[in-house]
N, C-alpha and C positions, 0 to 999 in steps of 0.2 A: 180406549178399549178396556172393558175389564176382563175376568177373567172366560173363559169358554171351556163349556167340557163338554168332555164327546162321551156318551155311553159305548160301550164295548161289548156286544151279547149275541154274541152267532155261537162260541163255542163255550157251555155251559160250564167245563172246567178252565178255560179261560177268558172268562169274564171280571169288568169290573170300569172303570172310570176315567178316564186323561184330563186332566185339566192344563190350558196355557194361560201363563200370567206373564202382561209384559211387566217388567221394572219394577218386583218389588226389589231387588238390587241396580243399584245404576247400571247402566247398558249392557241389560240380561234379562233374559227371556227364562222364566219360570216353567218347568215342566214337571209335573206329580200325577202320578200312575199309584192309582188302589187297586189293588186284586181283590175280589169279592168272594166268598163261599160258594161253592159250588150250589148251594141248598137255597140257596139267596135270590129271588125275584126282583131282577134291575131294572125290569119292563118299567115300571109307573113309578120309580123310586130315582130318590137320589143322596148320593154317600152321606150329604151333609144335615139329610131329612129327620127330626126328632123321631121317627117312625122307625129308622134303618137301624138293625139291630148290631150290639156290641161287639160282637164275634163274629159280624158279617164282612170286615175286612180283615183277610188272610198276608198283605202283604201292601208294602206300599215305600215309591220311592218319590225323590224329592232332589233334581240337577237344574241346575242354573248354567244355561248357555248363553256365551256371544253369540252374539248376528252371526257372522260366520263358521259356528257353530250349528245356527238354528238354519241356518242356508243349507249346509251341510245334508240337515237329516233331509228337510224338505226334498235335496236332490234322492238321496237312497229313497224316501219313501216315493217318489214318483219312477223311477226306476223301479221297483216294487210293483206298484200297480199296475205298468207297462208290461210288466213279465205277466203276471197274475190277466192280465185283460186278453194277453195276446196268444195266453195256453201253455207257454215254454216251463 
């Protein structure tokens, strides 16, 4: 598998880009979040595009998790969506 990223763009001051990468450290799961400009069109673009402009990322982080780290979130973030689906 390589790397996967998820665009992020429902809320225009909180937009920007997830990327997961398995192993660039041995038995760790890469995780990198860019926050994008608020002014920044992420529809048709992507962070790494010669197009995307220099002061278009506002922030950006970069955690390497164990598997039972990255099980972890997986649970909270479905717990998450459960909540979010079911109205609570």
């Amino acid at each position: 598998m390589s790397a996967q990223k998820i665009r992020c763009n429902d809320i225009g001051y909180r937009k920007g880009f997830i990327e997961v990468t398995p192993a660039i450290h041995a038995s760790c799961i890469n995780l990198e979040a860019w926050q994008v400009h608020s002014e920044v069109d992420i529809a048709n673009i992507e962070v790494t595009d010669e197009s995307f402009p220099d002061e278009g990322v506002t922030g950006n982080i970069e955690l390497e998790m164990s598997v039972e780290v990255a099980e972890q979130l997986i649970e909270a973030l479905q717990a998450a969506i459960y909540k979010v689906k079911s109205g609570d």
